[in-house]
C-alpha positions in Angstrom: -16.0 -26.7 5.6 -17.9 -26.4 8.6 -16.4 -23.5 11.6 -15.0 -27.2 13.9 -13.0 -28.3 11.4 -11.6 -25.0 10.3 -10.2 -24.1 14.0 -8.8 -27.4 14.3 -6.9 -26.5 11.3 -6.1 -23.0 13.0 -4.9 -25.6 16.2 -2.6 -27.3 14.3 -1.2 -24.9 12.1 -0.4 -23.0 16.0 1.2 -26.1 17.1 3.6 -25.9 13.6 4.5 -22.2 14.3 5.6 -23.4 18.0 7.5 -26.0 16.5 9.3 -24.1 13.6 10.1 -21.8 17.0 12.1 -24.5 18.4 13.7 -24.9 14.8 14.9 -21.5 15.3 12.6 -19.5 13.1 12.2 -15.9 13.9 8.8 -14.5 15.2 8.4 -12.1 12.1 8.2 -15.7 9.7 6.2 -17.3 12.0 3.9 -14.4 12.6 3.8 -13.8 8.3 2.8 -17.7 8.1 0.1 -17.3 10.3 -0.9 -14.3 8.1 -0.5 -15.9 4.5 -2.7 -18.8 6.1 -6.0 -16.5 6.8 -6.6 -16.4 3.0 -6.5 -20.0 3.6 -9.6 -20.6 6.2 -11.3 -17.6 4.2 -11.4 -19.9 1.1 -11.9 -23.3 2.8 -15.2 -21.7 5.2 -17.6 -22.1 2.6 -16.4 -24.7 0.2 -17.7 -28.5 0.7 -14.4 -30.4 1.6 -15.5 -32.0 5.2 -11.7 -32.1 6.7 -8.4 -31.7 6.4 -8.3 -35.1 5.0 -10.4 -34.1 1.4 -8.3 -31.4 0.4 -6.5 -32.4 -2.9 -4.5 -31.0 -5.5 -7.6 -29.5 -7.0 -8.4 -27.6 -3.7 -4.9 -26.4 -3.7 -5.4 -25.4 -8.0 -8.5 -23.3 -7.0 -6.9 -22.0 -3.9 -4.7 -20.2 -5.8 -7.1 -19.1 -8.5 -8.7 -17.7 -5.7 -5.5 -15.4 -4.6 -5.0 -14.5 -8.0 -8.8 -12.8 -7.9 -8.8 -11.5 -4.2 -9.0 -8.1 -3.3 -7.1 -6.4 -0.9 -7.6 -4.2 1.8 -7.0 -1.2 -0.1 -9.3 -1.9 -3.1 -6.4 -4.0 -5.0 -5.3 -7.5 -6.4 -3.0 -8.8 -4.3 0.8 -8.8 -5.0 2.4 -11.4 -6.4 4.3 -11.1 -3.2 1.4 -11.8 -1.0 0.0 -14.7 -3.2 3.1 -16.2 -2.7 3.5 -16.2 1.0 0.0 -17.3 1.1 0.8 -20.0 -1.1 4.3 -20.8 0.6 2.4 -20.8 4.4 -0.2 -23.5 3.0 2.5 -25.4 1.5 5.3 -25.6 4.9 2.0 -26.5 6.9 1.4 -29.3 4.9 4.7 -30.7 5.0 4.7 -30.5 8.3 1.0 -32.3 8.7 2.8 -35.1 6.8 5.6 -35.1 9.2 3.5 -35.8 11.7 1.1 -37.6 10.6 -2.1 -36.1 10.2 -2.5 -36.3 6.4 -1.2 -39.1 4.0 0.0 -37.3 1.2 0.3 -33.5 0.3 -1.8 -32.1 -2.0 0.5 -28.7 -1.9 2.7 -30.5 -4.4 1.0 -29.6 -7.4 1.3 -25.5 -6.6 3.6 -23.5 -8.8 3.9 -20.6 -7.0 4.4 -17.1 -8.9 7.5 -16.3 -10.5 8.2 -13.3 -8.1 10.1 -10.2 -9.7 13.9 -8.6 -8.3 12.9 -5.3 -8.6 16.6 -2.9 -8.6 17.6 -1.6 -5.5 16.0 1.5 -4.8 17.5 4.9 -3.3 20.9 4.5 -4.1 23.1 7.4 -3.2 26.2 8.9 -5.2 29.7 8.6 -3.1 28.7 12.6 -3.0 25.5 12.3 -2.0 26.2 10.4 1.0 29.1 12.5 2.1 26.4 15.4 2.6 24.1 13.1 4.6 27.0 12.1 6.7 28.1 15.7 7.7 24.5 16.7 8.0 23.8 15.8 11.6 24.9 18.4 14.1 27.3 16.5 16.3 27.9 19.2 19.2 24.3 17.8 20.4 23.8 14.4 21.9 21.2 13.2 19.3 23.2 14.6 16.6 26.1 12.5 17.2 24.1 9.9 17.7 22.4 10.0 14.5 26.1 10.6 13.0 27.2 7.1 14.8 24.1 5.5 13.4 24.7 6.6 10.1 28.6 5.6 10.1 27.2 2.6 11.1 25.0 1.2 8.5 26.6 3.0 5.6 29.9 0.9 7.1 28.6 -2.4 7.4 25.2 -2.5 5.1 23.1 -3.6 8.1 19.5 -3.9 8.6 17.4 -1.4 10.1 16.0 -4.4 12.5 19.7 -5.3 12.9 21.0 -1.7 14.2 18.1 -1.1 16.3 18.7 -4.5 18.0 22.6 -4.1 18.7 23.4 -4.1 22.0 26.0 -2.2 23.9 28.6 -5.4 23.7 28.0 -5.9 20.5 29.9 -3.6 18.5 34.1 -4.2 19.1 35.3 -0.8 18.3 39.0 -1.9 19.1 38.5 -4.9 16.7 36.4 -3.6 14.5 34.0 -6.1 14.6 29.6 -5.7 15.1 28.2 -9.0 16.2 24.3 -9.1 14.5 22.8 -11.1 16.5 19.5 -12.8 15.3 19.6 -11.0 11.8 16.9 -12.0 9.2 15.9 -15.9 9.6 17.2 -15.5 13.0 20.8 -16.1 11.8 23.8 -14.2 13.9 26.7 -12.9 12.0 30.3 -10.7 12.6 30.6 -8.3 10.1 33.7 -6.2 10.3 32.9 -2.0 11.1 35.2 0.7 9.1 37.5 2.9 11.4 35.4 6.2 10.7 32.4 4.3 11.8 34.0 2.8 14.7 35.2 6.4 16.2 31.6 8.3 15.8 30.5 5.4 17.8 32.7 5.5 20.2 32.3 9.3 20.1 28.9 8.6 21.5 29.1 5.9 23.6 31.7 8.1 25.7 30.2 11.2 25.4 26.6 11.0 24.2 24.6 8.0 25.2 24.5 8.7 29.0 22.7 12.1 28.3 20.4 10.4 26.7 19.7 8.0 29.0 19.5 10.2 31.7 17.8 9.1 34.9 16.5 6.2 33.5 17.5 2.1 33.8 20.0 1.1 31.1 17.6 -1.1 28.6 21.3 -2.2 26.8 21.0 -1.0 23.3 23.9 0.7 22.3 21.7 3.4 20.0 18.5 5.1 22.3 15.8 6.7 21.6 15.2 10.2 22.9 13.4 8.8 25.9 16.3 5.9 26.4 14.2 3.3 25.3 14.7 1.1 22.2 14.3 2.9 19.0 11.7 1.4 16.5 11.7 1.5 13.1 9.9 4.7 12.1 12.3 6.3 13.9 15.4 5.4 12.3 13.9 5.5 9.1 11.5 8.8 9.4 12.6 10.7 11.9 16.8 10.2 11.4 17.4 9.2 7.7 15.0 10.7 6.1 15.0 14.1 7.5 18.6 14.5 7.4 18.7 13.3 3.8 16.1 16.5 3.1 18.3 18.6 5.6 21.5 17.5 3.0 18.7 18.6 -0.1 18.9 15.2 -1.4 15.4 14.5 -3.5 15.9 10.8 -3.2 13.7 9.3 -0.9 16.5 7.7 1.3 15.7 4.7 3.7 17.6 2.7 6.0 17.7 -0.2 3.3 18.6 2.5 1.0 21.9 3.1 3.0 22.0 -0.9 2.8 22.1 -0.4 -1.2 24.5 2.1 -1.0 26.7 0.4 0.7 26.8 -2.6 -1.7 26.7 -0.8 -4.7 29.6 1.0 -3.7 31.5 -1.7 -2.4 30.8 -3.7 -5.7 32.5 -0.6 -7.3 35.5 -0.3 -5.7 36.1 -3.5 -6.9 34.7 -6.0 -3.6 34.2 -9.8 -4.5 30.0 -10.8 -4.7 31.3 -13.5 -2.0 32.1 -11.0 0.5 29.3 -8.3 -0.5 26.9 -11.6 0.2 28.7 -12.3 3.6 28.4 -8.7 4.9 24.6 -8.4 4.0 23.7 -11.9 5.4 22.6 -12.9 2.1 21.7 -16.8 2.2 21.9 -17.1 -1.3 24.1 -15.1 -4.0 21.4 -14.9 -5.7 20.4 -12.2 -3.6 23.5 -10.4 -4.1 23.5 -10.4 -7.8 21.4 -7.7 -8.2 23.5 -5.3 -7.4 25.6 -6.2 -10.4 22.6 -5.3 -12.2 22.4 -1.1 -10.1 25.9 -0.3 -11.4 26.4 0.5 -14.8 29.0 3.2 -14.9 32.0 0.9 -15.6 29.6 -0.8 -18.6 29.2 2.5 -20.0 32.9 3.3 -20.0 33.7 0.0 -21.1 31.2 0.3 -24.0 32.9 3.8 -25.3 36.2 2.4 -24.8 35.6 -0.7 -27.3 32.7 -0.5 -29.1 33.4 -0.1 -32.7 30.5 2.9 -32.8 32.1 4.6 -30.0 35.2 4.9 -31.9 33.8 6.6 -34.7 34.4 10.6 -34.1 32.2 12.1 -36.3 28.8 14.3 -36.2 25.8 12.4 -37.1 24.0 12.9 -41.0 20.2 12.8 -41.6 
C-alpha cells in the first residue's frame, strides 16, 4: 500500500480517537488504540492492497498471522495480550469506518481474537503481613504519615494506583466515609465507602501533614503530594512508598499498589463479603473480573476438604 494511502488511514483512524473522546473514552484507551494500530500500517506498507477499500477478511486472516510471528522490542513474540489489543484497535476502527461511511462492509468480522489468560492475583499479603506494612511508616514525620494515610487508603477501599494519585482534596468525605473516584478505569466515576481507621490517618494528614509538604508552594489540589507538592506519579507510589516499606516490614513479596488492591479483595471475599459488592468497590464492569479472586483463596477449601472428605477422616499412618 503505497505511503498516501497509509496516512490517510492514520487521518481517519485520529478523527475516531477524537470521536471515542467525545464518547467519554479515557486518554490511556485511546492512546493504546493508536498503539495496537502501528502493527497495523507496519503490515499494510508493503503489501499490494491499493486502499482502504481492498482490505478483506483475508487481509485481516494474514494480519494476524502476522502478530502471531512479530517480534518485539525486546527480542520476543509478542503477548497474547498485545496481539489482542492490536487486533481489538483494527477491529473498533473498522466499525467505526462503517459507521460513517467510508467502507461497505467490515472485513474485521472474521478475526477470532486470542483466548487471553486470568492469570491469579499476584502479591497477596496475609492479614499479618499487612499489619506490619501498615505500622511500618514512621508517622512522627510528615511523609511518614502520609505514606501511612496512603496506605489506609487503598488497603480500605481496593483502589487503583491511578485512582489514589488522582483524588483530590474534596474528594475523600472523612465524616461520611465516602472517596469519590473520579474518572477511574474507562473513565467511569464511582463512591466507594472508606473504613474509619483509614478515614482518621487521612485526616491525620490533611490537618497536620499536607501543608508541610506543600510548603511555599501553590496548592495543585490533590489530597496526597509528592515531596515537592506536586502530583505523585506512579513510580512513586509504587517504588518509592509501597515497595520500600514492604522491604522495611521484611516482607519478601514483591508488593505493589495493585497488590494492596488484591489484598483487599481477597480479604474481603474471606470475611465473608458478597462478589456483588467486592465488584462494586473495585469498579469491576463485569463479574467476571471479580471471580478470580474466588479462585486466590483456598484456605476455607482446604478446611472444608479435611472436614468432609472421607480420606480426611481416616486417622491412621500411611503403609508402603
Amino acid at each position: 500500500m503505497i505511503d498516501q494511502e497509509i496516512d490517510r488511514i492514520r487521518v481517519l483512524a485520529a478523527q475516531f480517537n477524537q470521536d471515542r473522546g467525545m464518547e467519554g473514552f479515557s486518554d490511556k484507551t485511546k492512546e493504546q488504540t493508536l498503539w495496537g494500530l502501528n502493527y497495523f500500517y507496519e503490515f499494510l506498507s508493503p503489501r499490494d492492497e491499493a486502499s482502504l477499500q481492498a482490505i478483506t477478511a483475508d487481509t485481516l486472516h494474514k494480519y494476524q498471522m502476522h502478530l502471531f510471528n512479530v517480534v518485539g522490542r525486546r527480542g520476543k513474540p509478542l503477548s497474547l495480550t498485545s496481539q489482542l489489543h492490536a487486533l481489538v484497535s483494527v477491529r473498533v476502527l473498522f466499525r467505526w469506518l462503517v459507521r460513517r461511511g467510508y467502507v461497505l462492509a467490515d472485513p474485521t468480522t472474521a478475526i477470532g481474537l486470542p483466548k487471553q489468560k486470568q492469570p491469579l492475583p499476584k502479591s497477596v499479603m496475609t492479614r499479618r503481613e499487612m499489619g506490619r506494612v501498615l505500622n511500618a511508616p514512621d508517622v512522627d514525620t510528615p511523609l511518614g504519615l502520609r505514606n501511612r494515610a496512603i496506605l489506609e487508603l487503598m488497603y480500605s477501599t481496593g483502589l487503583r494506583n491511578m485512582e489514589v494519585r488522582n483524588l483530590k482534596l474534596y474528594d475523600v468525605n472523612t465524616r461520611e466515609g465516602e472517596v469519590h473516584v473520579r474518572y477511574g478505569k474507562g473513565g467511569v466515576d464511582r463512591v466507594v465507602p472508606l473504613g474509619e481507621i483509614a478515614a482518621k490517618y487521612v485526616d491525620l494528614y490533611v490537618k497536620e501533614a499536607r501543608s508541610r509538604i506543600l510548603g511555599w508552594r501553590e496548592d495543585p489540589g490533590y489530597l496526597f503530594l509528592g515531596r515537592c507538592g506536586g502530583k505523585l506519579d506512579s513510580g512513586t507510589v509504587n517504588h518509592h512508598i509501597i515497595q520500600r516499606i514492604a522491604g522495611r516490614a521484611g516482607l519478601k513479596k514483591h508488593v505493589t499498589a495493585h497488590g494492596f488492591r488484591h489484598t483487599c479483595a481477597t480479604h474481603l471475599l474471606k470475611g465473608h463479603a458478597s462478589l456483588r459488592h467486592i465488584q462494586r468497590l473495585l469498579g469491576h464492569k463485569s463479574l467476571d473480573s471479580t471471580q478470580v479472586y474466588l479462585r486466590v483463596e483456598v484456605g476455607d477449601l482446604k478446611r472444608e476438604l479435611k472436614r468432609c472428605h472421607p480420606r480426611e477422616q481416616v486417622h491412621v499412618g500411611v503403609t508402603p
